[in-house]
PDB file with one MODEL, atoms N, CA, C and O in Angstrom:
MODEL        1
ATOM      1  N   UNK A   1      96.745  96.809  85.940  1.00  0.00           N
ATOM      2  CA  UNK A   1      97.850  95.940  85.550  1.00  0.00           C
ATOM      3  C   UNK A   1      97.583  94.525  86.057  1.00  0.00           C
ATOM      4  O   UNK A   1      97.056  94.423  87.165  1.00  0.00           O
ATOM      5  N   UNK A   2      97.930  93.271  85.276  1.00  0.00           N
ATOM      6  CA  UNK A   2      97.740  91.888  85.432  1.00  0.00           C
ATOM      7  C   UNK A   2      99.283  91.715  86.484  1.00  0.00           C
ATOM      8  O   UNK A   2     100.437  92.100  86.295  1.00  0.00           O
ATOM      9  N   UNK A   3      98.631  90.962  87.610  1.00  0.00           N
ATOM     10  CA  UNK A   3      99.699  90.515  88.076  1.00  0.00           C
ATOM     11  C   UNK A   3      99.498  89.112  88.441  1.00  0.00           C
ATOM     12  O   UNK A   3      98.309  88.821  88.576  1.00  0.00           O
ATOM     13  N   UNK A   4     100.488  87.986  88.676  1.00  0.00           N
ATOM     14  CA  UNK A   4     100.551  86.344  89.066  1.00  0.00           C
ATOM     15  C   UNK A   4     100.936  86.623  90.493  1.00  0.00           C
ATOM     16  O   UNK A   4     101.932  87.232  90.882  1.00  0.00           O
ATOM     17  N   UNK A   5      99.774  85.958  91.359  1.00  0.00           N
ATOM     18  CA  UNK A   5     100.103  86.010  92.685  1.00  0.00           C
ATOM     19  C   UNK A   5     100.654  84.583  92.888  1.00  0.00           C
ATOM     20  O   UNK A   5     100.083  83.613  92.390  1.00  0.00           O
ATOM     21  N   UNK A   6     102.164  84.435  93.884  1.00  0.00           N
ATOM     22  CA  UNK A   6     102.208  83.088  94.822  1.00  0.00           C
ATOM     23  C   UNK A   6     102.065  82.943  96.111  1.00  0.00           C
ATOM     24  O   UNK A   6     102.409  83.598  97.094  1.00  0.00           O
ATOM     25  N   UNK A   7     101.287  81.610  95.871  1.00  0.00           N
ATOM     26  CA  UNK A   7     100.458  81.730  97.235  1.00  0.00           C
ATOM     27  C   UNK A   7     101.421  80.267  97.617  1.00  0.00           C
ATOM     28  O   UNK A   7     101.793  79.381  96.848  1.00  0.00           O
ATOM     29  N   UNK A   8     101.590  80.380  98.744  1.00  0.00           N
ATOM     30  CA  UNK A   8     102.129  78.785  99.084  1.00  0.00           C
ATOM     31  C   UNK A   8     101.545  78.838 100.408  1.00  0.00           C
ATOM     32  O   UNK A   8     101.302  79.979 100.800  1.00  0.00           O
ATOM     33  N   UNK A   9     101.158  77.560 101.470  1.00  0.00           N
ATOM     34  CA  UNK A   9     100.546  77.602 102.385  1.00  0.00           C
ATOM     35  C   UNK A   9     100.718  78.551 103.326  1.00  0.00           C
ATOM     36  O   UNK A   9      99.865  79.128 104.000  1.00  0.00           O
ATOM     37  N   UNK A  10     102.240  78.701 103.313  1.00  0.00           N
ATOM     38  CA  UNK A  10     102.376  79.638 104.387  1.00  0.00           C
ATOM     39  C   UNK A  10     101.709  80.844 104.726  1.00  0.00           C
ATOM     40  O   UNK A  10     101.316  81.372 105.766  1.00  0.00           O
ATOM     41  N   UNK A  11     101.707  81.130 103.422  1.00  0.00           N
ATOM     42  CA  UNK A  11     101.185  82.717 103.337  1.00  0.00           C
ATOM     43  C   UNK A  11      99.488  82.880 103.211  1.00  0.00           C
ATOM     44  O   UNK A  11      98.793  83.829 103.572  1.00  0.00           O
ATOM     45  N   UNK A  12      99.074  81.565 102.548  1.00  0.00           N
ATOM     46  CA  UNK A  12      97.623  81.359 102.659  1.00  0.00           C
ATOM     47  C   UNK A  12      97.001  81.289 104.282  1.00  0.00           C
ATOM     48  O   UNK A  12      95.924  81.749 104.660  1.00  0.00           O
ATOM     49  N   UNK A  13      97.924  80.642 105.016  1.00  0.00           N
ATOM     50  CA  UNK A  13      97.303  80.751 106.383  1.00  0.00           C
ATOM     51  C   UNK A  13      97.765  81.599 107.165  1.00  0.00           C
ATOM     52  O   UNK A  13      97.236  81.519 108.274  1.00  0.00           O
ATOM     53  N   UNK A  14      98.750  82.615 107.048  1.00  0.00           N
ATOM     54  CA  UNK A  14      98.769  84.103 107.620  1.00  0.00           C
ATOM     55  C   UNK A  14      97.589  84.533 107.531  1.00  0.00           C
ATOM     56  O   UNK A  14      96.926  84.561 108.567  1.00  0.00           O
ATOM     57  N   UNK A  15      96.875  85.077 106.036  1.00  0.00           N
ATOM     58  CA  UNK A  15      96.296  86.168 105.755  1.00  0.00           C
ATOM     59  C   UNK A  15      94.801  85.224 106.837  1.00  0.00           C
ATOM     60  O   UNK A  15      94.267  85.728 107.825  1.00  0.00           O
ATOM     61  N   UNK A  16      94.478  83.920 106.285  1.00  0.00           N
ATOM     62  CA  UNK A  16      93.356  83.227 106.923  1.00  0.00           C
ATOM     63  C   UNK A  16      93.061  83.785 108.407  1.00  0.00           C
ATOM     64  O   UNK A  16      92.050  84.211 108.965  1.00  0.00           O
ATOM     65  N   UNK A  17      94.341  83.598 108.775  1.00  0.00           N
ATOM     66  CA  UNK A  17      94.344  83.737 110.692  1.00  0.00           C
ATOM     67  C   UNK A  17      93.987  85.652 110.503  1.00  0.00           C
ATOM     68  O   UNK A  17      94.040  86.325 111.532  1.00  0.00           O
ATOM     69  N   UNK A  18      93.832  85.973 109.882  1.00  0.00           N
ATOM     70  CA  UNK A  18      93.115  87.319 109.991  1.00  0.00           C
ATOM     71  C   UNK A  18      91.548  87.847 109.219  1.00  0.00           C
ATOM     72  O   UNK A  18      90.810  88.809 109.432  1.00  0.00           O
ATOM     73  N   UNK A  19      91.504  86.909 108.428  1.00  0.00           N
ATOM     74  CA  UNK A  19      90.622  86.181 108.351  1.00  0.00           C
ATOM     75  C   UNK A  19      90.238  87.398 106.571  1.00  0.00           C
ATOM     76  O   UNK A  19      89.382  88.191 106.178  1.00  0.00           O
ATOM     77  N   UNK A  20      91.488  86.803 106.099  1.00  0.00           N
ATOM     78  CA  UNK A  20      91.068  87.749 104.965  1.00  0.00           C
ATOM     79  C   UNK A  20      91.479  86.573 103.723  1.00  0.00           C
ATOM     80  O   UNK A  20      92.276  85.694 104.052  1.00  0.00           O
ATOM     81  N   UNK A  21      90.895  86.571 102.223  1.00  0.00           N
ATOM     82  CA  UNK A  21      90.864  85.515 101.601  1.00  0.00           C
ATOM     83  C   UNK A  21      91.947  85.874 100.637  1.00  0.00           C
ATOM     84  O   UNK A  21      92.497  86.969 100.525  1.00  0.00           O
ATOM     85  N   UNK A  22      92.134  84.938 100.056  1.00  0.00           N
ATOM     86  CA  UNK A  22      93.597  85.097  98.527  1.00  0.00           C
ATOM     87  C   UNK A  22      92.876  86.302  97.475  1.00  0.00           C
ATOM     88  O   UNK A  22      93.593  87.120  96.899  1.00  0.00           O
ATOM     89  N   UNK A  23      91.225  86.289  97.296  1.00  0.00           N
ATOM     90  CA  UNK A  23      90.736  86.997  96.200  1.00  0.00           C
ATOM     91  C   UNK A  23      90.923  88.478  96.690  1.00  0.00           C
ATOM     92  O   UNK A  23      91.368  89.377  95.978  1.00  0.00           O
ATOM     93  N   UNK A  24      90.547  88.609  97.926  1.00  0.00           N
ATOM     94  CA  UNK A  24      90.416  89.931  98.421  1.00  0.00           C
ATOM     95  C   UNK A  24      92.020  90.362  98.483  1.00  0.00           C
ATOM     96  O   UNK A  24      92.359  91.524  98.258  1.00  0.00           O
ATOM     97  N   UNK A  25      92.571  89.756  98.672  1.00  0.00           N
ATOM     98  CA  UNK A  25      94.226  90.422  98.947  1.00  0.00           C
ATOM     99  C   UNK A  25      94.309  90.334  96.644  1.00  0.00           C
ATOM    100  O   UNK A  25      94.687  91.468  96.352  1.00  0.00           O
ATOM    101  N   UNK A  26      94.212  89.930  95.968  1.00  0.00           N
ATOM    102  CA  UNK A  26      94.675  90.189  95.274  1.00  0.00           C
ATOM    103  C   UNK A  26      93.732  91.687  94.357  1.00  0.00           C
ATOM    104  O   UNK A  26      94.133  92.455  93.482  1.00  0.00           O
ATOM    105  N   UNK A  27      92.302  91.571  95.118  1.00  0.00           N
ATOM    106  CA  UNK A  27      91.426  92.636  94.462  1.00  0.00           C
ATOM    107  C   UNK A  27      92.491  94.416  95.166  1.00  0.00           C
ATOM    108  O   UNK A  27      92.672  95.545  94.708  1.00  0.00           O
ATOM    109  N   UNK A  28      92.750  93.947  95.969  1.00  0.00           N
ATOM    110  CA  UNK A  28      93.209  95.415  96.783  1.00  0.00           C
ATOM    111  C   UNK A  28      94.881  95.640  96.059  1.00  0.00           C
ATOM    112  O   UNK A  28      95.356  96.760  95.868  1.00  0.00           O
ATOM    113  N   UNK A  29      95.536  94.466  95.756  1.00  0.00           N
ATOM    114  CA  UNK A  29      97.077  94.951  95.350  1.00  0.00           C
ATOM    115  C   UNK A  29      97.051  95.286  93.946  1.00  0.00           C
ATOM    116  O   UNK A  29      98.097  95.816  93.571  1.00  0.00           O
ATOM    117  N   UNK A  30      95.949  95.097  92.840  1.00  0.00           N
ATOM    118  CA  UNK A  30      95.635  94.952  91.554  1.00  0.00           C
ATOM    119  C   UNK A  30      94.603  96.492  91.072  1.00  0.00           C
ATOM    120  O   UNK A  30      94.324  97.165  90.080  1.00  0.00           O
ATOM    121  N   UNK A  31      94.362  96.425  92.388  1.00  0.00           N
ATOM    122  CA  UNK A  31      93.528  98.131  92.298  1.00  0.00           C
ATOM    123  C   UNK A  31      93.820  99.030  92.940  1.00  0.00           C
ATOM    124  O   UNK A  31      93.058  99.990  92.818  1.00  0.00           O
ATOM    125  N   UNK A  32      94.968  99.201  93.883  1.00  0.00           N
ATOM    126  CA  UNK A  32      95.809 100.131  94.782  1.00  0.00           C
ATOM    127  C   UNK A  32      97.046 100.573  94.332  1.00  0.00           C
ATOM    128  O   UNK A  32      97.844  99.728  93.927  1.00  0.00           O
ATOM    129  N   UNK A  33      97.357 101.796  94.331  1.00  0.00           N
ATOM    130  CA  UNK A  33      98.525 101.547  94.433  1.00  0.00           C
ATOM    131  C   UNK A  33      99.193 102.089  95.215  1.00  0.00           C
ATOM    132  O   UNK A  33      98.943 103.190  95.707  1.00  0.00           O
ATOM    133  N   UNK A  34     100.651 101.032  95.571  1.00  0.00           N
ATOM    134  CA  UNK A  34     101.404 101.057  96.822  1.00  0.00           C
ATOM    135  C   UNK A  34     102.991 101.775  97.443  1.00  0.00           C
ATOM    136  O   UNK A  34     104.008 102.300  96.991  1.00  0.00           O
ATOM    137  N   UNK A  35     102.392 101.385  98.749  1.00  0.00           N
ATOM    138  CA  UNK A  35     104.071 102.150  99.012  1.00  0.00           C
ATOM    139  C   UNK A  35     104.989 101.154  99.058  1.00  0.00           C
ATOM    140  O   UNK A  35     104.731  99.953  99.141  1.00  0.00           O
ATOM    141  N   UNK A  36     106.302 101.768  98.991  1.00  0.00           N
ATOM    142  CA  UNK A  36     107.347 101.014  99.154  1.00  0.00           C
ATOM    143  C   UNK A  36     107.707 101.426 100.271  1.00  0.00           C
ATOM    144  O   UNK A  36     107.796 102.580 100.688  1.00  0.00           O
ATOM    145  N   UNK A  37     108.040  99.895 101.045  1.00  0.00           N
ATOM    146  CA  UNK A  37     109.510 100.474 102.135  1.00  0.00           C
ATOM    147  C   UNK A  37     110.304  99.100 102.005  1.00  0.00           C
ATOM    148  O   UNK A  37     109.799  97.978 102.035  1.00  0.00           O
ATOM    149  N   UNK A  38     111.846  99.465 101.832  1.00  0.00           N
ATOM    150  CA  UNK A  38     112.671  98.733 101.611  1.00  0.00           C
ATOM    151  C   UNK A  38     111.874  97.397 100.414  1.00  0.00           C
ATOM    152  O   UNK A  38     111.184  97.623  99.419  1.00  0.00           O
ATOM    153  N   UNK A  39     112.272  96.126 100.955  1.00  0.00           N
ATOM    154  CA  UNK A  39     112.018  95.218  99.326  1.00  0.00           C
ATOM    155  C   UNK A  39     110.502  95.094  99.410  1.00  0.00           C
ATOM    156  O   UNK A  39     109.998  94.532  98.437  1.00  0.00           O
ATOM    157  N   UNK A  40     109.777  95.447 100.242  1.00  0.00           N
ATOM    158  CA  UNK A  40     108.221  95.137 100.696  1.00  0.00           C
ATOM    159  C   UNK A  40     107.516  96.377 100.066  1.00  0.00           C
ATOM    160  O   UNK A  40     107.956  97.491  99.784  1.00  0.00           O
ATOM    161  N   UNK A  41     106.193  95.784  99.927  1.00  0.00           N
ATOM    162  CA  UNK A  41     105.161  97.169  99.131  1.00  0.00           C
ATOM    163  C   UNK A  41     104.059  96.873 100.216  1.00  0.00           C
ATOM    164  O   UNK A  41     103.831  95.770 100.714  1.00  0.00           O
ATOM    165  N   UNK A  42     103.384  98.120 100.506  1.00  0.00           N
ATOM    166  CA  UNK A  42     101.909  98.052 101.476  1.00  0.00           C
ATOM    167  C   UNK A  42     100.852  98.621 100.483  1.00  0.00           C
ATOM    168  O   UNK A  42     100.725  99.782 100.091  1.00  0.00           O
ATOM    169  N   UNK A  43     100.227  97.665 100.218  1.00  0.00           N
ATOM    170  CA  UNK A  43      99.203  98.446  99.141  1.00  0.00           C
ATOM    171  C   UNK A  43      97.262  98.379 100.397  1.00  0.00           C
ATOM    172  O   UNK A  43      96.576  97.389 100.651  1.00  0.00           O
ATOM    173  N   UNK A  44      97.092  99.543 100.738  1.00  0.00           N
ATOM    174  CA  UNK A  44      95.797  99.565 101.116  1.00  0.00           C
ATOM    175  C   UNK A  44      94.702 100.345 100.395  1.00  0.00           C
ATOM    176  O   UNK A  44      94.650 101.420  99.797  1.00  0.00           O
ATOM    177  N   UNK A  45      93.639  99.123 100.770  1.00  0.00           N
ATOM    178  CA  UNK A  45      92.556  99.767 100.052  1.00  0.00           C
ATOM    179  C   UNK A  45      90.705  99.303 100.327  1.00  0.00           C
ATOM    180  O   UNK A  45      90.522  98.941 101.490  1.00  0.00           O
ATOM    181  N   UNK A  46      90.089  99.291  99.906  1.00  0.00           N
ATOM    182  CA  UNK A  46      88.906  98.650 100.309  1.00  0.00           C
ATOM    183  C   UNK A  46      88.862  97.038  98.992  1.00  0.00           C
ATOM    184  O   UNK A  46      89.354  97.116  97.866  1.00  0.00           O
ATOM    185  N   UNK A  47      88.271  95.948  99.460  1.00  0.00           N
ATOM    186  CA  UNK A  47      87.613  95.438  98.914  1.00  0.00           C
ATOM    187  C   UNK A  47      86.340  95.129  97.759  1.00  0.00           C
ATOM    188  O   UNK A  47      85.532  96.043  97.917  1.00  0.00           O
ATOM    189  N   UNK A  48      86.061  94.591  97.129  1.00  0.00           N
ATOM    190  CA  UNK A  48      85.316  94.253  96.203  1.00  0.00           C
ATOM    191  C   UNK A  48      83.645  94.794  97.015  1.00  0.00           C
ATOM    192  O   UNK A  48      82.951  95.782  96.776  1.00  0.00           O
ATOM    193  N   UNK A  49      83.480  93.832  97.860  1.00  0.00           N
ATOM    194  CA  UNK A  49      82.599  93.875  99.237  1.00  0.00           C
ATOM    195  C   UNK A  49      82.567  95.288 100.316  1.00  0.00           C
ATOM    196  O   UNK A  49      81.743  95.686 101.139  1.00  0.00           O
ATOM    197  N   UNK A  50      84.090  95.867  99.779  1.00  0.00           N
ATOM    198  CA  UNK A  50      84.295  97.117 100.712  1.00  0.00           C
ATOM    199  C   UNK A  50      84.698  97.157 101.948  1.00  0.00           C
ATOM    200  O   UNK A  50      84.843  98.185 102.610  1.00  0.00           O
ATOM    201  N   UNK A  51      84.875  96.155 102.272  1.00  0.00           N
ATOM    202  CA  UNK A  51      86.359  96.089 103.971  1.00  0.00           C
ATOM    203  C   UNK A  51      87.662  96.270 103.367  1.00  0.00           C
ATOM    204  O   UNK A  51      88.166  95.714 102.391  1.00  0.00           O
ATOM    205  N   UNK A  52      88.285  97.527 104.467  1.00  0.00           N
ATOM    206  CA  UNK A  52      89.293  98.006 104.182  1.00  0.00           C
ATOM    207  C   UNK A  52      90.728  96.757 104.634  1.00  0.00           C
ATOM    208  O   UNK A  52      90.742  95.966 105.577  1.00  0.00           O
ATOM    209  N   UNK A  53      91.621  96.949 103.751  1.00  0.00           N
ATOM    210  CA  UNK A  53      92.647  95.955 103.991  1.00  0.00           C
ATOM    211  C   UNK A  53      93.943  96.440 103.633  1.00  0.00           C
ATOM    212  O   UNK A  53      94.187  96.737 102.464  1.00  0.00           O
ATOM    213  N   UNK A  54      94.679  96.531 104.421  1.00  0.00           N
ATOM    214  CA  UNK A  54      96.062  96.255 104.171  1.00  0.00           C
ATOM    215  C   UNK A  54      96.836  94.928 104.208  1.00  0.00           C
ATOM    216  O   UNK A  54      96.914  94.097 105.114  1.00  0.00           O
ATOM    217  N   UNK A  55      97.704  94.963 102.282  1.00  0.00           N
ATOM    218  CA  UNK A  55      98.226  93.870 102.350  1.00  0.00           C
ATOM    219  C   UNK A  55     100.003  94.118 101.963  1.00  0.00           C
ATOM    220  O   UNK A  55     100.545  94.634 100.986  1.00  0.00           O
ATOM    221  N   UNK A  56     100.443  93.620 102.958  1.00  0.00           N
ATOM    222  CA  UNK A  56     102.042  93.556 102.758  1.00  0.00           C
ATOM    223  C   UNK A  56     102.724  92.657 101.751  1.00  0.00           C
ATOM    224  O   UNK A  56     102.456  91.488 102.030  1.00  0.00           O
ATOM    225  N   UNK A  57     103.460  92.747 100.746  1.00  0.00           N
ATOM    226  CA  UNK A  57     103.769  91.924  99.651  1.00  0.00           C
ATOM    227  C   UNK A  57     105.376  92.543  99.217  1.00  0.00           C
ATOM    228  O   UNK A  57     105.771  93.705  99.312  1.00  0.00           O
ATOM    229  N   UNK A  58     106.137  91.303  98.706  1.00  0.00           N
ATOM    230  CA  UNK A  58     106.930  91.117  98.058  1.00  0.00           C
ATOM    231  C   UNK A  58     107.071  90.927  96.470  1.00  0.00           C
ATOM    232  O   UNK A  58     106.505  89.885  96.141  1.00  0.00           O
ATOM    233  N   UNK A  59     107.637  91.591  95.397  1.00  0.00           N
ATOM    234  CA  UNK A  59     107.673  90.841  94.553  1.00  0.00           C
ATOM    235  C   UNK A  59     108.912  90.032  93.634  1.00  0.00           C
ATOM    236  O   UNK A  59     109.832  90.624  93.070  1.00  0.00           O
ATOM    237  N   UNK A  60     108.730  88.752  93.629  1.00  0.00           N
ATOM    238  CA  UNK A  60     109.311  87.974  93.485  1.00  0.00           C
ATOM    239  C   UNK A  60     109.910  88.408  91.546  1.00  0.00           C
ATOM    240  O   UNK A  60     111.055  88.065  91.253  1.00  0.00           O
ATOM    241  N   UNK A  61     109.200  88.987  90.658  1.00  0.00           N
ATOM    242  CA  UNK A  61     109.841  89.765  89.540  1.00  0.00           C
ATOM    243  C   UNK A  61     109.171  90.832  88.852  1.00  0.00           C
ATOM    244  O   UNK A  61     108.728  91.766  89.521  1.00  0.00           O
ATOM    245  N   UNK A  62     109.102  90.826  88.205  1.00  0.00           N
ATOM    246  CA  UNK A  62     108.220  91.956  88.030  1.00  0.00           C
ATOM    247  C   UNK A  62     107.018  91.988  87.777  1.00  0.00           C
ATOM    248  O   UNK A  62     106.510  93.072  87.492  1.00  0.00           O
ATOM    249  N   UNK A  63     106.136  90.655  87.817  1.00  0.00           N
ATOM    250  CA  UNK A  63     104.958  90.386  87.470  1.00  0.00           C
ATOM    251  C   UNK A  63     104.328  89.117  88.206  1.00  0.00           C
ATOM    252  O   UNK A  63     103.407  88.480  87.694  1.00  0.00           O
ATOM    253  N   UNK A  64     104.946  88.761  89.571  1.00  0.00           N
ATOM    254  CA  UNK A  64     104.561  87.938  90.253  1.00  0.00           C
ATOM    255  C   UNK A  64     104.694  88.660  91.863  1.00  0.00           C
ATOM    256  O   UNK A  64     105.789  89.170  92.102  1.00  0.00           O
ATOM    257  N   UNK A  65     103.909  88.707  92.680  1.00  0.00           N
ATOM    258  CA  UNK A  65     103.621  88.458  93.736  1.00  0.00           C
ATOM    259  C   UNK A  65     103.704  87.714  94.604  1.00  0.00           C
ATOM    260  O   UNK A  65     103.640  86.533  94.263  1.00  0.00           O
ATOM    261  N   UNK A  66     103.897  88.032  96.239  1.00  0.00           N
ATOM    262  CA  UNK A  66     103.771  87.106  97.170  1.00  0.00           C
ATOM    263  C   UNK A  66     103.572  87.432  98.194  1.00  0.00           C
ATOM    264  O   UNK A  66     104.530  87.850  98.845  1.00  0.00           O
ATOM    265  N   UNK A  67     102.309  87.392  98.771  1.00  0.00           N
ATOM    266  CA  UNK A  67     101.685  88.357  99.453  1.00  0.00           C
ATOM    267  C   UNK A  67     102.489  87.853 101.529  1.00  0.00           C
ATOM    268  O   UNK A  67     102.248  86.845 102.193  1.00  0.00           O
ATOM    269  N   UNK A  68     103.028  88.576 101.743  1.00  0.00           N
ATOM    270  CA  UNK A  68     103.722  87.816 103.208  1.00  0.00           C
ATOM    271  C   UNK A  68     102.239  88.450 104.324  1.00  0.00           C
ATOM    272  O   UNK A  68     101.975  87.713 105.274  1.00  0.00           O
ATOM    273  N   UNK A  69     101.587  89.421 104.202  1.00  0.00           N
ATOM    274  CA  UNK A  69     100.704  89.665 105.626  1.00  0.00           C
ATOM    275  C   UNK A  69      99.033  90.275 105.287  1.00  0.00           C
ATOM    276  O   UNK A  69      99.101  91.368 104.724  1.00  0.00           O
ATOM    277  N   UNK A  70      98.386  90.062 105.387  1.00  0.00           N
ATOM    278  CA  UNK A  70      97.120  91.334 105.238  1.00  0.00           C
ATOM    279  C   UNK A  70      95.946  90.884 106.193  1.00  0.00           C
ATOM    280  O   UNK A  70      95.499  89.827 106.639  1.00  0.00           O
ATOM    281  N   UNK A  71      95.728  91.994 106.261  1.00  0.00           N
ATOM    282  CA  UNK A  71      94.727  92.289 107.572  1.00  0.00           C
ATOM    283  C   UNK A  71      93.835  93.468 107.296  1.00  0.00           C
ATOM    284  O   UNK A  71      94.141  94.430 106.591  1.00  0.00           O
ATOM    285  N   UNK A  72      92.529  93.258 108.025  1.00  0.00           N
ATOM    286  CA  UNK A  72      91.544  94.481 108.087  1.00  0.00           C
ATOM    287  C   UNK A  72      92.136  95.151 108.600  1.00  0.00           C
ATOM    288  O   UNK A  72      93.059  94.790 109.329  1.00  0.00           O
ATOM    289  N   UNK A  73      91.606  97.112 108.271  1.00  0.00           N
ATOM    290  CA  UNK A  73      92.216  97.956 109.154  1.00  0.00           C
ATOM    291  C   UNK A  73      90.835  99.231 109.140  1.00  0.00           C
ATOM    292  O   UNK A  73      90.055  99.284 108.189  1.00  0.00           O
ATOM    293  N   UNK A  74      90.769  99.843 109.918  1.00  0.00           N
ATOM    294  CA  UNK A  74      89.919 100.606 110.292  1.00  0.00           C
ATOM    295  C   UNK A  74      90.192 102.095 109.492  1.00  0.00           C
ATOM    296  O   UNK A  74      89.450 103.055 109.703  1.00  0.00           O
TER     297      UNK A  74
ENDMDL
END
């Protein structure tokens, strides 16, 4: 499924300070699929490259994104 990610700085320099990029958070939420808890989805999965990632996201409607956290995970 095609989804529109928004990225606004904020959220671009969360994921940075963990040192994970906008492509990789959108390769893992676009090829995973996720859980829900409450208005947030956790979609984990491996990368393009193959580092595993969890990324925490909101969506803003039904076809836009906004990714609030993601990080490597073991």
């Amino acid at each position: 499924m095609w989804f529109d990610f928004r990225w606004i700085q904020n959220n671009e320099a969360a994921i940075a300070d963990h040192g994970v990029s906008k492509a990789e958070c959108e390769w893992v939420v676009s090829r995973n699929r996720p859980t829900r808890i409450g208005d947030r989805f956790i979609a984990v999965g491996q990368t393009g490259g193959g580092r595993k990632l969890k990324v925490i996201y909101e969506m803003d409607d039904a076809l836009t994104i906004f990714v609030v956290i993601a990080y490597p995970v073991r």
